[in-house]
Structure formats: C-alpha cells, structure tokens
C-alpha positions as CSV (number, residue, x, y, z in Angstrom):
1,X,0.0,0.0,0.0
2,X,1.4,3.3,-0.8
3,X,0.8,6.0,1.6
4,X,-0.4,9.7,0.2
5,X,1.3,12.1,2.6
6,X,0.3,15.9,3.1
7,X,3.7,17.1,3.8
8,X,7.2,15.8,3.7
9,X,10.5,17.1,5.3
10,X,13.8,15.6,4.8
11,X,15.7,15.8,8.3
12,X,18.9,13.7,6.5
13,X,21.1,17.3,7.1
14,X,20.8,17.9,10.7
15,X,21.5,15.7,14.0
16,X,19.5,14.9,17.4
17,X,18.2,16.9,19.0
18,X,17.8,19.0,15.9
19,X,16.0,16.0,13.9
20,X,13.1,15.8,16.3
21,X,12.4,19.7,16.6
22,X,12.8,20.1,12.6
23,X,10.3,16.9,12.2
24,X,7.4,18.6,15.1
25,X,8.3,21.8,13.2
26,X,6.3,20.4,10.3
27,X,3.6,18.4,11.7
28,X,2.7,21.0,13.6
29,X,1.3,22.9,10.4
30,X,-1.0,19.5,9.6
31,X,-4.7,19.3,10.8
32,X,-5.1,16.1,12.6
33,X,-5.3,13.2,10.9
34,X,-2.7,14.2,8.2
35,X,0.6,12.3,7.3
36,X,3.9,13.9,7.4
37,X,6.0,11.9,5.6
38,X,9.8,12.1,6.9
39,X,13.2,11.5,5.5
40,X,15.7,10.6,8.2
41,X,18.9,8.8,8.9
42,X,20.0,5.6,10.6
43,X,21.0,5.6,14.1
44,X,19.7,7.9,16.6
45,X,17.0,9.8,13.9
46,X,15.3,6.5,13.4
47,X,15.4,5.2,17.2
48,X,14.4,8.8,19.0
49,X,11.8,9.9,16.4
50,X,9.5,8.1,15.6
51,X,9.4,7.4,19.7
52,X,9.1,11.2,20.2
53,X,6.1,11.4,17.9
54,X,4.5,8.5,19.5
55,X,4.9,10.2,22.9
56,X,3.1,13.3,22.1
57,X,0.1,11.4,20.9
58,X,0.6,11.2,17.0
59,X,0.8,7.8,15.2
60,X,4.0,6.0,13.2
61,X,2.1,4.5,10.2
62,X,4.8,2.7,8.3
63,X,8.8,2.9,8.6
64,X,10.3,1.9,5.4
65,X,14.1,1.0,4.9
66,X,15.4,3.0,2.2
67,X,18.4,0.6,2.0
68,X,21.0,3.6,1.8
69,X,21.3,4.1,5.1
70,X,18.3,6.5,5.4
71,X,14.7,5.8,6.6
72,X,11.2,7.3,5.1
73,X,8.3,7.3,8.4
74,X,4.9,8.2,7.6
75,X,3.3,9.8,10.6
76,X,-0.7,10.5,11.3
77,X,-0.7,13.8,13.2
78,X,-3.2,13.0,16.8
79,X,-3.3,9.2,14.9
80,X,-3.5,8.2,18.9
C-alpha cells in the first residue's frame, strides 16, 4: 500500500536533537489526521523519532528502509 502524505520534510542534514524539533516543526502545520512523511537517517533519527512522535500522541504509520542508510516514516498527526 502506498501512503499519500500531506507534507514531507527531509531531516537527513541535521543531528539529534535538531532531527526531532525540525520533524514537530512540520507536523505542527497539519490538521489532525494528516501524514507527514519524513526523510531521516540511521542511528539515533530513526530510534528517538518516531518514539518522540508517539509520545506526544501522534501515530507511526509505516517505517520503510530505504536501503542507503536513510529511513522514510509516515506519521498520522493525533493518529492516537
């Protein structure tokens, strides 16, 4: 299934804590129940992120493996 998101930010240029506050940065201008669709590195972006939206009530809806070292997340802003 491919996922139509509303928005999309690529946080592949900056590090932790940066990632997090660039990625809330952009769902922040989303109405609830819109995806933001993310662009982030291996390591700490892909462990700490997707986490951090969970914990302020918004929804991972697919982490896909880009397979050069990078991750896209889809995420459903208040999906909780």
């Amino acid at each position: 299934m491919s996922i139509k998101a509303d928005s999309f930010v690529d946080i592949t240029d900056v590090v932790c804590p940066v990632t997090f506050v660039k990625a809330k940065m952009s769902i922040e201008d989303l109405e609830d129940g819109q995806i933001l669709e993310i662009k982030m590195n291996e390591g700490e972006p892909i462990l700490n992120v997707p986490r951090s939206f969970k914990d302020e009530g918004h929804k991972v809806v697919e982490v896909n493996d880009n397979n050069d070292g990078t991750f896209t997340v889809f995420v459903e802003k208040g999906g909780l």
